[in-house]
N, C-alpha and C positions, 0 to 999 in steps of 0.2 A: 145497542139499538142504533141502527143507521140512521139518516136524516129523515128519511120519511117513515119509518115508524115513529122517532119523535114528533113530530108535525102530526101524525095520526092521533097520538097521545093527545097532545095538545088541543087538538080539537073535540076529540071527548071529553075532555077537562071541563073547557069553556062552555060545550053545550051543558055536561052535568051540573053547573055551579048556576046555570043558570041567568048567564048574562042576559041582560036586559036588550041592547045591542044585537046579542047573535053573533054569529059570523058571519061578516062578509068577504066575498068576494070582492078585490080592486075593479074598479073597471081598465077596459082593454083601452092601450091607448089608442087613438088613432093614425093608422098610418101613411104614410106619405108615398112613394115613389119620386125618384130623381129622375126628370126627363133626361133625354138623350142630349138635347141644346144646352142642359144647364152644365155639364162638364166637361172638361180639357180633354181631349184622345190620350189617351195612353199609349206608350211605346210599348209592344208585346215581349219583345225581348228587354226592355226592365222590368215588364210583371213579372217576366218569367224568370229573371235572375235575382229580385227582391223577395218572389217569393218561396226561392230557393234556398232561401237562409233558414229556412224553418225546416228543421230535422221531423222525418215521417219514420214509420213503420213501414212496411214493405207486406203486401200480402196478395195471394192467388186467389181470386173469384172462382170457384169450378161447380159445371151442373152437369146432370146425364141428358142430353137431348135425346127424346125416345126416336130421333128419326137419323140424326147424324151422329151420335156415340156423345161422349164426354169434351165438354168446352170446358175453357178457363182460358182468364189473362192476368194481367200480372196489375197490381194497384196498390197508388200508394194515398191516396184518396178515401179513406177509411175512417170511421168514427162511432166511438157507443154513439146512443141517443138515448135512450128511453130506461127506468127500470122496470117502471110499471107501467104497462107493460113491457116485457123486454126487448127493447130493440136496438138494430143497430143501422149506420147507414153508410154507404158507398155512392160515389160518383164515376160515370162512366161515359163517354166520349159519346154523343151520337151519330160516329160515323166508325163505331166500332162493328168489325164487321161477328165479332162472339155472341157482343150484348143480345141481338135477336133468338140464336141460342139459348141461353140462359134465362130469356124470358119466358119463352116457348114450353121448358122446363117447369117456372112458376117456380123457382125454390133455387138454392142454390149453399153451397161452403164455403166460409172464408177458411182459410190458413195462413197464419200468422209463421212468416219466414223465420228464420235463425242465423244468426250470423254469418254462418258459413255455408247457406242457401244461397249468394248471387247468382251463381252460373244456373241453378232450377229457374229464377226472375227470371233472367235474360233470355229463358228456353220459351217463358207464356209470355213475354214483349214483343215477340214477332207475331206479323202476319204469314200466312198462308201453309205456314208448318206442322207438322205433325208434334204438335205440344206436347202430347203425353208421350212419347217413344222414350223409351228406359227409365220412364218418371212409375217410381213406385205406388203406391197408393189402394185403399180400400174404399169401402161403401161408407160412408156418414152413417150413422142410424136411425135417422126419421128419415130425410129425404133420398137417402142412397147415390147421394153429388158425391161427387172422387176427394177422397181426405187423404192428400200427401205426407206421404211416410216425413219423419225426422222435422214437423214442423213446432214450435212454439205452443200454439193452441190451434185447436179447429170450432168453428163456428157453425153450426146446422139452421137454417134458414129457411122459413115459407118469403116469399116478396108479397109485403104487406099495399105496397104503396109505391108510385112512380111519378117524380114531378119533374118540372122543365126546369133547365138553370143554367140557362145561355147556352154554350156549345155543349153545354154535357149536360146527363139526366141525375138524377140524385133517387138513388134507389133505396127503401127504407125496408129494414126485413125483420118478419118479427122471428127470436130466435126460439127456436123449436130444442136442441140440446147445444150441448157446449163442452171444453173440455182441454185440458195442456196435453205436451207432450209427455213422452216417457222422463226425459231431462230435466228436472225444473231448474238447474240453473246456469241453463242453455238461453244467451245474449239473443236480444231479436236483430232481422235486420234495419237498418236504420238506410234512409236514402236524406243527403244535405249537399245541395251543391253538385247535384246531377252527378254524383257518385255514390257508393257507399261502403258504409262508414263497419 
């Protein structure tokens, strides 16, 4: 039993026994915001080298736009979020010129690279290229986003949800199917230090 079926447990428990109390819910704390006066500037190029230290996963965002064919870029900006419901979430630059694609779409695939996937990265990290040219791939099965051959796992996605977060937007999808590769003990790839690994 995972953690929230114990917690599920748990709270049947305590209603069935009978507690006097009940369950409560904590309350929400209150939250703050740090003005912009209250902190030091930050040097960009030490966020960007500090927070370079932190090894990612590597994965392709890709959708079918019904009017311009299939989009995808490349991110290492990736994270579960949710199980119940299942979701996952990405961040994406708002001056990406795909993200409008992919919204368009409503839906989209991650695929989770493999080690020996740089060079497919480095094919959806440029602009104005033809991405997918000799890039293999099939239909996802809910949303029918392009699911690149030889990846890790592939992710099938509705976009649940879109919120603002400074230069980038934080896109939350709820997942629709999911699934590894043919290899399971096929290394993913890893980005630390503006190479990878």
């Amino acid at each position: 039993m995972g953690h929230a079926g114990a917690a599920a447990a748990a709270v049947r428990y305590l209603k069935s026994a009978g507690t006097p109390a009940g369950v409560e819910a904590l309350p929400r704390p209150e939250l703050r915001c740090v003005g912009e006066d209250e902190r030091a500037p930050l040097d960009p190029t030490e966020f960007r080298r500090v927070l370079g230290t932190f090894a990612t996963g590597v994965t392709v965002i890709t959708a079918t736009d019904t009017e311009t064919g299939p989009a995808g870029f490349a991110c290492q900006s990736f994270s579960s979020l949710s199980l119940d419901p299942p979701l996952i979430a990405f961040m994406v630059g708002r001056t990406s010129t795909t993200w409008p694609r992919i919204a368009r779409a409503g839906s989209f695939c991650v695929n989770v690279l493999g080690a020996g996937q740089g060079e497919l990265c480095r094919g959806f990290a440029v602009r104005g290229a033809d991405k997918f040219a000799g890039v293999e791939y099939d239909a996802s099965p809910v949303s029918g986003s392009p699911r690149l051959a030889g990846t890790v796992a592939w992710i099938d996605c509705a976009i649940h949800a879109v919120h603002t977060g400074g230069d980038h937007l934080i896109v939350v999808g709820r997942v629709e199917a999911l699934g590894t590769g043919d290899e399971t003990d096929v290394a993913p790839l890893l980005f630390h230090k503006g190479r990878f690994l």
